[in-house]
N, C-alpha and C positions, 0 to 999 in steps of 0.2 A: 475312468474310475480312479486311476492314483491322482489325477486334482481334486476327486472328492477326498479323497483319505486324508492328504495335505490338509486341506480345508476345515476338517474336523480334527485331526490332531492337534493345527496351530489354534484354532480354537476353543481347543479344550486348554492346550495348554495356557492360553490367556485366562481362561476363565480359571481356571485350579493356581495359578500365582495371583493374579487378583485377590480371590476368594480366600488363599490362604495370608495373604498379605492383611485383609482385611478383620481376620479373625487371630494374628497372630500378635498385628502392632496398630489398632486401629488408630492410634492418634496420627500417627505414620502416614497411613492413608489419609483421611481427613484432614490432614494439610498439604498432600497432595492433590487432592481432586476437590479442594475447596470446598469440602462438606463440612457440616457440624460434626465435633468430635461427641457423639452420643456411641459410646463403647456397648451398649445392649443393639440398637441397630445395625453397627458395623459388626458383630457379631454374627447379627442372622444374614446380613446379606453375603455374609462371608461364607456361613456351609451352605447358602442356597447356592452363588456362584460354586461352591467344589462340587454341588450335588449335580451342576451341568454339567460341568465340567466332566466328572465321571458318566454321568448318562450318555456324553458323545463318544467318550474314550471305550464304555461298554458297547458302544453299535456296531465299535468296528470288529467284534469277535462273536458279538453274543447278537442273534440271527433274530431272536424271538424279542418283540415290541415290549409285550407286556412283562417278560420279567426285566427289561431295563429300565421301563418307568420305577416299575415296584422297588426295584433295588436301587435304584437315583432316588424315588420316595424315602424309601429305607432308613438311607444314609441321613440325606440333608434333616430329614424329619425327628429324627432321633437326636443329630448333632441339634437339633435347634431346641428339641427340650433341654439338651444338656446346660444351653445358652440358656433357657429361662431356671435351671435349676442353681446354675451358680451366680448370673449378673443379678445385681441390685437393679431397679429403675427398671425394670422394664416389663413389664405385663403385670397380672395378676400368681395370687402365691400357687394357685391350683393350674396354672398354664403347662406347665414341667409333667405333670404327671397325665394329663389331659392328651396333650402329643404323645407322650410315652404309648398312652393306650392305642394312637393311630398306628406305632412304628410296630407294636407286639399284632396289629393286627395287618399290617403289611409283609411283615416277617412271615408270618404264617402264611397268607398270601404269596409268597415267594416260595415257602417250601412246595406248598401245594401246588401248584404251576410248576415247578420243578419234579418233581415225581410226576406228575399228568405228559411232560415230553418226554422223560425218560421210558415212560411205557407205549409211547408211540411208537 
């Protein structure tokens, strides 16, 4: 069991420097790993990479499947409309608010699955 835990902290931690890496200096990256430097796509790959990131760093505490999806959803889902509400280039103008509405209804999701264990 503690080479699992290894296994998933070294990569989480991979994925949450990557991901922030990606979201914080995308040209940075992109001449790192020989990609196009398109700052709207290094963007989304960037909260999707932290939104794993946290989804494995949340398994190792948080027992229950479904509020770590929900809350790895959450996170990255929210951070990604944040991407389509300030990047130029990338999606359409109603994109931002479109995800907004998945994260407000994730969120809820999340509360509710949280009261439903705590009255277990």
């Amino acid at each position: 069991m503690v080479f699992v835990k290894i296994a998933v902290v070294l990569s989480a931690a991979m994925m949450l420097v990557t991901g922030a890496w990606m979201r914080i200096d995308p040209a940075s990256f992109a001449a790192w790993a020989n990609w196009p430097d398109h700052v709207h796509f290094l963007h989304d790959a960037g909260v999707f990479q932290l939104g794993i990131g946290l989804m494995l760093l949340s398994a190792l505490w948080w027992r229950d499947v479904i509020s770590v999806v929900l809350a790895g959803f959450l996170f990255a889902n929210t951070f990604h409309a944040v991407n389509h509400a300030l990047d130029t280039g990338g999606g359409h103008d109603s994109d931002w608010w479109n995800l907004a509405v998945f994260s407000v209804l994730a969120a809820v999701a999340l509360v509710v699955r949280l009261r439903a264990l705590k009255t277990r």
